[in-house]
C-alpha positions in Angstrom: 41.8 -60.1 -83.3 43.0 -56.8 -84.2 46.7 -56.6 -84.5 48.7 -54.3 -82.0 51.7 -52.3 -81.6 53.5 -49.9 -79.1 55.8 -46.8 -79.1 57.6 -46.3 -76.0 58.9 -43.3 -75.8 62.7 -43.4 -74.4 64.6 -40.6 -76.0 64.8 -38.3 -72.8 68.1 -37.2 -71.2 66.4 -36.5 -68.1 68.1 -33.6 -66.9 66.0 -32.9 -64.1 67.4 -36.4 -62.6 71.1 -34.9 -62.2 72.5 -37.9 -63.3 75.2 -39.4 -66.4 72.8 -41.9 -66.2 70.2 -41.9 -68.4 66.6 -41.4 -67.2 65.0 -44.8 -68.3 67.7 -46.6 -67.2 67.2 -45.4 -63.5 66.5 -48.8 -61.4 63.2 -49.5 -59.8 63.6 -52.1 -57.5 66.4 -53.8 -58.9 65.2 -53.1 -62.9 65.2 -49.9 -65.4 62.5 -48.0 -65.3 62.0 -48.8 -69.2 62.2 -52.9 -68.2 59.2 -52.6 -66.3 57.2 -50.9 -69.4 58.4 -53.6 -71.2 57.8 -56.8 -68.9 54.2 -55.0 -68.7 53.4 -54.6 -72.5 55.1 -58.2 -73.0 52.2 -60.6 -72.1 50.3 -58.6 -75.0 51.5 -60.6 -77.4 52.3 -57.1 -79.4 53.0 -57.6 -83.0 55.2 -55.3 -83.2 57.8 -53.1 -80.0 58.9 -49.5 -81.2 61.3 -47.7 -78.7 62.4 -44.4 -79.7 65.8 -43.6 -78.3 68.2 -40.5 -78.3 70.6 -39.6 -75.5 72.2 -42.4 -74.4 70.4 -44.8 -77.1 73.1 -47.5 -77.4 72.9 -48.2 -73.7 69.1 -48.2 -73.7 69.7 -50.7 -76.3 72.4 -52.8 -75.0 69.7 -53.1 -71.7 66.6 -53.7 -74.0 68.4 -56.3 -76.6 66.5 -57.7 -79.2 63.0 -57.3 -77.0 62.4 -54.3 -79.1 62.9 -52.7 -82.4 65.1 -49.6 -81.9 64.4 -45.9 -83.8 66.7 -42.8 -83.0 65.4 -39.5 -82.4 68.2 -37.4 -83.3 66.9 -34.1 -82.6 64.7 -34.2 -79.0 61.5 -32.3 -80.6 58.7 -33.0 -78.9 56.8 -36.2 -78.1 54.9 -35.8 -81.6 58.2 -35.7 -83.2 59.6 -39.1 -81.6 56.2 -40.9 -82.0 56.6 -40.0 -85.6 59.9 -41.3 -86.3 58.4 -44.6 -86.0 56.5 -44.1 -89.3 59.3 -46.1 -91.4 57.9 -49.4 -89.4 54.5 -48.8 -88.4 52.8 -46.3 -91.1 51.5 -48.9 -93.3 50.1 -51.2 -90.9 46.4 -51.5 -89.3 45.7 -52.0 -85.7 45.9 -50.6 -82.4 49.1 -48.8 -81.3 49.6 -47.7 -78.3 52.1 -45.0 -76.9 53.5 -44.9 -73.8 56.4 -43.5 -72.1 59.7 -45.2 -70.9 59.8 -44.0 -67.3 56.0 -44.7 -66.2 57.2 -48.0 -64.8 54.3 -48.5 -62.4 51.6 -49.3 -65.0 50.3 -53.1 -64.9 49.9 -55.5 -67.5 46.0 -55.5 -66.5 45.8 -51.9 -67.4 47.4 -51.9 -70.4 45.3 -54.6 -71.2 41.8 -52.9 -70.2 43.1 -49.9 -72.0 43.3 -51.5 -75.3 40.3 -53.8 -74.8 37.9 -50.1 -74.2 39.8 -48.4 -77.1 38.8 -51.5 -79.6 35.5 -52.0 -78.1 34.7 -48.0 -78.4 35.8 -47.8 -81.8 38.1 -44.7 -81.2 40.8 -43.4 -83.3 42.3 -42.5 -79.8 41.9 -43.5 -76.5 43.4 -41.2 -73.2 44.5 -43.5 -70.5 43.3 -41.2 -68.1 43.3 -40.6 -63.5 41.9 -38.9 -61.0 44.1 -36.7 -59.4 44.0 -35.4 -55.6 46.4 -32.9 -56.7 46.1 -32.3 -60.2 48.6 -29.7 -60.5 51.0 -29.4 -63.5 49.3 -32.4 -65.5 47.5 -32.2 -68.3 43.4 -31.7 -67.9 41.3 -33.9 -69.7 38.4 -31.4 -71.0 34.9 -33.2 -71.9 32.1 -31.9 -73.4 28.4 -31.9 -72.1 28.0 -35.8 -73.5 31.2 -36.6 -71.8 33.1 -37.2 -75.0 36.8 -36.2 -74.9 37.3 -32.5 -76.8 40.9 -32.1 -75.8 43.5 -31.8 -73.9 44.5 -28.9 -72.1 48.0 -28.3 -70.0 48.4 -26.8 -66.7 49.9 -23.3 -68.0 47.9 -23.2 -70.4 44.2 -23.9 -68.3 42.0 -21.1 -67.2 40.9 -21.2 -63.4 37.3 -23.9 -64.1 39.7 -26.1 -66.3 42.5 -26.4 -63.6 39.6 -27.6 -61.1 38.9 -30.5 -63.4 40.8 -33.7 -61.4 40.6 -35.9 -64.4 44.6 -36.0 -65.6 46.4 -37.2 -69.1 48.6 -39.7 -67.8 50.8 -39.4 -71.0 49.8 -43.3 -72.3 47.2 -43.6 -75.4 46.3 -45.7 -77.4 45.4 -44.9 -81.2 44.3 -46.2 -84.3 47.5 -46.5 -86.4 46.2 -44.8 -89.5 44.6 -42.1 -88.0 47.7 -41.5 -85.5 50.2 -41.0 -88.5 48.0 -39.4 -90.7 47.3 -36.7 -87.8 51.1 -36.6 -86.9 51.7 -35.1 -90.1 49.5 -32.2 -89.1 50.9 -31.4 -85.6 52.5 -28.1 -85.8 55.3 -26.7 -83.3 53.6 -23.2 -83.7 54.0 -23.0 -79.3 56.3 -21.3 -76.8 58.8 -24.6 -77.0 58.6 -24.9 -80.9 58.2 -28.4 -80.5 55.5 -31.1 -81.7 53.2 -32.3 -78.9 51.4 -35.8 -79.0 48.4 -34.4 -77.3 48.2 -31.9 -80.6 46.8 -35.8 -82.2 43.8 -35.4 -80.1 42.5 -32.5 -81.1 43.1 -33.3 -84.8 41.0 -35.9 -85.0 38.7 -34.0 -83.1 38.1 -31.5 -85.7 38.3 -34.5 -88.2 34.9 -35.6 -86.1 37.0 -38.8 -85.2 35.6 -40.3 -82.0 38.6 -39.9 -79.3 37.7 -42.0 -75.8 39.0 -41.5 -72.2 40.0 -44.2 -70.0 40.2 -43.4 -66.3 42.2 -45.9 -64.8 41.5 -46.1 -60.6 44.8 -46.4 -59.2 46.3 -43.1 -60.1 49.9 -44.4 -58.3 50.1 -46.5 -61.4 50.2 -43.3 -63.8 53.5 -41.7 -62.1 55.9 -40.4 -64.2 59.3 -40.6 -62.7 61.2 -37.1 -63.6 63.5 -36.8 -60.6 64.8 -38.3 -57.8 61.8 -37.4 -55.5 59.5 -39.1 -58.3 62.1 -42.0 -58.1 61.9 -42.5 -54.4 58.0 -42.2 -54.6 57.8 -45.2 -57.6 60.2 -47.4 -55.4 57.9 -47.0 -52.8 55.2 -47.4 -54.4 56.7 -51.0 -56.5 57.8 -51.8 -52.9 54.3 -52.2 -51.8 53.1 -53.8 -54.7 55.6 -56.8 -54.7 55.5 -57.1 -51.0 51.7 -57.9 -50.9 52.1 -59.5 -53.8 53.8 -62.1 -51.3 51.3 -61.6 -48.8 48.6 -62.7 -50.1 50.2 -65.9 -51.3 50.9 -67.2 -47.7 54.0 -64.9 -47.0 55.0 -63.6 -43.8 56.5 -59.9 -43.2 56.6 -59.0 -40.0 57.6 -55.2 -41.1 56.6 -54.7 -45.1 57.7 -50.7 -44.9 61.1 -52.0 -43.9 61.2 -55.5 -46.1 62.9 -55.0 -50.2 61.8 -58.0 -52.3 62.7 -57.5 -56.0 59.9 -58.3 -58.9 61.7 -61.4 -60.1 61.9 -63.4 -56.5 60.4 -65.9 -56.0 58.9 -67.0 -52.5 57.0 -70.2 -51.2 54.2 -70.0 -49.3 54.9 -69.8 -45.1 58.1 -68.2 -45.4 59.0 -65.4 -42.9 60.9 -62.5 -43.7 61.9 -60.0 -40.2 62.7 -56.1 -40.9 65.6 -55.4 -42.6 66.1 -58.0 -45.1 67.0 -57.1 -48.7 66.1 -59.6 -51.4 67.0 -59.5 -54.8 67.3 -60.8 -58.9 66.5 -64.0 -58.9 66.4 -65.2 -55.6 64.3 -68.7 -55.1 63.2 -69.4 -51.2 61.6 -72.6 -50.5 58.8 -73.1 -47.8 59.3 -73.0 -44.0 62.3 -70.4 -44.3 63.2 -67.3 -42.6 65.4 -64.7 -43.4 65.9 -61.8 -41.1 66.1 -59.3 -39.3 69.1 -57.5 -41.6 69.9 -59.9 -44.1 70.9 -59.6 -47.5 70.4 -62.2 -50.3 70.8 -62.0 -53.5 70.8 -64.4 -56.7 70.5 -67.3 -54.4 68.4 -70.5 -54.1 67.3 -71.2 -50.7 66.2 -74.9 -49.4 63.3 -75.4 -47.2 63.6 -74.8 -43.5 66.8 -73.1 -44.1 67.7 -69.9 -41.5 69.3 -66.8 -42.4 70.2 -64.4 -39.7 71.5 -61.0 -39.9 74.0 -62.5 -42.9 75.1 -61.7 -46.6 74.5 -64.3 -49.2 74.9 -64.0 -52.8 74.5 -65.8 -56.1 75.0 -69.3 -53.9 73.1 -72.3 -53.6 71.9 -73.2 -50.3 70.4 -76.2 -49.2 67.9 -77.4 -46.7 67.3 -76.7 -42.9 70.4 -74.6 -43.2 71.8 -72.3 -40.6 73.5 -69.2 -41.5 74.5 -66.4 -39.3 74.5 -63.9 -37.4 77.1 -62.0 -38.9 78.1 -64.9 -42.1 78.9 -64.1 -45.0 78.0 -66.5 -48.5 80.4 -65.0 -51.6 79.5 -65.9 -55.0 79.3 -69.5 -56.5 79.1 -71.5 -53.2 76.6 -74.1 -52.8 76.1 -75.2 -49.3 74.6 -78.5 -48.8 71.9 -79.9 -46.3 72.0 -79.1 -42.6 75.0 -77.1 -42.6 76.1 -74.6 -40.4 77.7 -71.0 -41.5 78.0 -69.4 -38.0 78.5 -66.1 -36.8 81.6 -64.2 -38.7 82.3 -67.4 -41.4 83.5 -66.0 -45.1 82.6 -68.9 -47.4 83.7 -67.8 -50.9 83.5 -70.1 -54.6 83.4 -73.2 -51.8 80.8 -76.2 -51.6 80.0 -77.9 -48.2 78.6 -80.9 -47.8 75.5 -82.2 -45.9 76.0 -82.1 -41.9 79.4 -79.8 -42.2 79.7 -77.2 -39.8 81.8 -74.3 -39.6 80.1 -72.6 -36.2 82.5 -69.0 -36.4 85.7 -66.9 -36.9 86.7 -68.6 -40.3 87.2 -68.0 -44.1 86.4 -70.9 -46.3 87.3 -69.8 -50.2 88.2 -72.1 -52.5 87.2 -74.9 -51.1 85.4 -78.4 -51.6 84.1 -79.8 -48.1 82.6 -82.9 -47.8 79.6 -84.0 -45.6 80.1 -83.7 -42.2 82.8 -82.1 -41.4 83.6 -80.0 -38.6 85.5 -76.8 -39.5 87.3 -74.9 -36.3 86.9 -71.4 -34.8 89.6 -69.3 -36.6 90.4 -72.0 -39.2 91.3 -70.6 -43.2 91.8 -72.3 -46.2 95.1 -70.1 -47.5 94.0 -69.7 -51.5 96.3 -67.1 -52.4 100.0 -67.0 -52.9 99.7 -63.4 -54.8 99.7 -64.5 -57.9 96.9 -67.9 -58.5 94.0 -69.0 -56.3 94.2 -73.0 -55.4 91.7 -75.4 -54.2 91.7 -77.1 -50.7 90.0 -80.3 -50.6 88.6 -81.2 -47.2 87.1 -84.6 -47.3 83.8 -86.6 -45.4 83.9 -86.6 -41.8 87.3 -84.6 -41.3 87.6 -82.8 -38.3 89.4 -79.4 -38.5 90.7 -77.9 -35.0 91.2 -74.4 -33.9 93.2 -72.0 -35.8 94.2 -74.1 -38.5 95.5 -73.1 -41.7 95.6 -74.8 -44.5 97.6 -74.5 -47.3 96.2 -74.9 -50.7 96.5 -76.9 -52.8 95.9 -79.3 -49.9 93.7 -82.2 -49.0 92.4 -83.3 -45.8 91.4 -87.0 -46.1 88.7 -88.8 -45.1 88.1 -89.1 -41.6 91.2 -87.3 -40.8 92.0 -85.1 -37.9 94.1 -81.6 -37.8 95.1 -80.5 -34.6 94.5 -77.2 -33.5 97.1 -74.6 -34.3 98.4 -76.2 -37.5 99.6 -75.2 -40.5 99.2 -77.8 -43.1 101.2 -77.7 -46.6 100.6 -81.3 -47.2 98.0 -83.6 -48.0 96.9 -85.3 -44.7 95.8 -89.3 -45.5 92.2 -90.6 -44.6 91.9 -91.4 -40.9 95.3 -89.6 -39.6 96.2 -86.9 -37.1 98.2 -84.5 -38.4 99.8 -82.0 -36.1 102.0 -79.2 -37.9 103.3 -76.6 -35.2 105.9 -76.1 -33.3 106.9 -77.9 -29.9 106.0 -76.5 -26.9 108.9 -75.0 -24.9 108.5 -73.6 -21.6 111.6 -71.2 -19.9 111.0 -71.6 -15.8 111.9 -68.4 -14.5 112.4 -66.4 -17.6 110.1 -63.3 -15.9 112.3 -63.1 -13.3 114.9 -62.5 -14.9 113.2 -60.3 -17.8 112.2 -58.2 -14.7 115.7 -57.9 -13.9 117.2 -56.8 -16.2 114.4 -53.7 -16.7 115.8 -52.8 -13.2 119.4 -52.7 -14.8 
């Protein structure tokens, strides 16, 4: 097998994004643009990753780590001139390199693959990854000759009237022969309006050097979009959207409203799950089968048990169990694990907590902190005080305690097994397994006190 390389291109500021941040690090659906090249050209089993950084290269780096080796275009001179400072690592090596650029994030792993599968079969010293555009404007053309053979590329400003008719675009990705790539680098002059070294300069080089140069036309041209402002942004996230949504679909998914449903790349959903308008799911969320989450819930980070229900609710980086019910209005804070048939009712905060199988807290309460054993029964309005200003404390609520109304419990505290706390307490010490524990004051009732209020507002 012949071996194989890639350039990504990544050096860009991206000014036309309007942003500190730097252009392939813009998110699409939850990852950098330059993550989904990446994840794409992975699977390749590449022998060796290029990315040629500039502005902002150490973050590129710290958010690539050691999937790539890292070159630095110090001077932004043209896509030529970045290719080229790869030629330390890849000049002496034979293969197939391919070149593409860090914010194209849309372009599968099956292209990439087909791309370098027709440049090897063909024989080419270069290979266009080519598209047909409805609206070619301001790419590229892609001029053939009467044999169809590629002669060269052509850009927009620089087409006469016939060549701007041609729909047949340079999408910016090629693959080359390595040899022949650097050798013709060397050649590529800045000698243009920019004074800068152009990639597509290779093409014609070889050209001239009666090389044989190959077009690929890929047929989804949405996969070929080059993200260069916020309006391109939007258009990709739509576009990824889509993709990952009936991605889903077609493996036994239900979504009731997929222009209104966000499902990052890396979840992952069983089949017969339902997700209503609305939701948000994202990083690395697990859902099991028989689920539904929706309408207007957010999840993210989270593994989700079969059968479990998710209303109108927030949960993050949790565990949650089976044949759960969460919502409407709940909220799931990081690092809580929610066991088996619980209930997280409407307007419950449960923060860095576990809760056993069969506990219930049905609404109004704030659960942080906390370690909840299996069927319990937490009451409306009930906290678990965690904070004294300073430290966060633990309160321990043990099997089959009962927790009434407005009850607040002061940690470090632990209910005990079995044990009651009447409604309206505040607890500061541990209550033993099996007891009642009342902690407020007596009742005291003043007959005739209004009368006598009322009195004395007359006076």
């Amino acid at each position: 097998m012949t071996n194989r390389y890639a350039v990504i291109l990544a050096a860009g500021q991206g000014t036309r994004m309007k942003s500190k941040l730097y252009k392939v690090l813009h998110p699409v659906m939850g990852r950098p643009m330059v993550q989904h090249v990446i994840n794409q050209l992975n699977p390749l089993q590449l022998d060796e990753l290029v990315t040629i950084v500039g502005f902002g290269a150490e973050k590129v780096k710290e958010t690539i780590g050691n999937e790539s080796t890292f070159v630095i275009q110090e001077e932004q001179l043209g896509t030529g001139h970045a290719v080229l400072q790869a030629k330390g690592i890849l000049k002496d090596k034979v293969g197939t390199t391919i070149v593409v650029c860090g914010d194209t994030p849309l372009i599968t792993n099956e292209t990439f693959q087909a791309l370098f599968d027709f440049h090897e079969k063909e024989g080419a010293s270069a290979t266009i990854l080519t598209a047909e555009a409805s609206d070619p404007t301001g790419y590229g053309r892609v001029i053939r000759d009467k044999e169809g053979q590629v002669e060269r590329i052509v850009e927009h400003k620089d087409a006469t009237e016939d060549e701007r008719k041609i729909a047949e675009i340079n999408t910016g990705t090629y693959c080359f022969d390595n040899q022949a790539l650097f050798n013709a680098l060397n050649e590529v002059s800045n000698d243009n309006v920019q004074g800068e070294y152009y990639l597509p300069d290779v093409i014609e080089i070889l050209r001239d050097k009666q090389d044989k140069v190959s077009a690929f036309m890929t047929d989804n041209f949405e996969e070929t979009l080059g993200v260069n402002d916020r309006i391109a942004l939007a258009k990709a996230e739509q576009f990824m959207k889509k993709r990952v949504n009936e991605k889903h679909m077609r493996n036994g998914v239900t979504i009731i409203d997929p222009d209104n449903t966000y499902i990052d790349p890396d979840v992952t959903i069983d089949p017969d799950v339902t997700i209503y308008p609305g939701s948000i799911i994202k990083g690395t969320t697990t859902i099991k089968a028989n689920t539904e989450i929706g309408p207007n819930s957010e999840v993210s980070n989270c593994s989700i048990g079969e059968g479990t229900v998710i209303r109108h609710s927030v949960a993050s980086d949790s565990k949650i169990g089976e044949r759960v019910n969460i919502g409407p209005f709940a909220h799931i804070r990081p690092d809580s694990a929610i066991g088996n048939d619980a209930k997280v009712g409407n307007f419950v905060e449960i923060k860095k907590t576990t809760m056993g199988d069969g506990s219930k807290a049905s609404h109004l309460t704030y659960l942080g902190d906390a370690a909840i054993g299996n069927h319990v029964n937490v009451g409306c309005g009930t906290i678990t005080v965690n904070y004294d200003g300073k430290n966060k404390y633990l309160t321990t609520i043990e099997d089959d305690a009962f927790i009434g109304c407005n009850s607040n419990l002061i940690a470090p505290v632990t209910i005990g097994k079995g044990a009651y706390v009447a409604a309206g307490s505040t607890i500061t010490e541990d209550v033993p397994n099996d007891s009642l524990s009342i902690a407020r004051a007596r009742q005291t009732n003043k007959e005739g006190y209004v009368a006598k209020l009322e009195n004395r507002k007359r006076d």
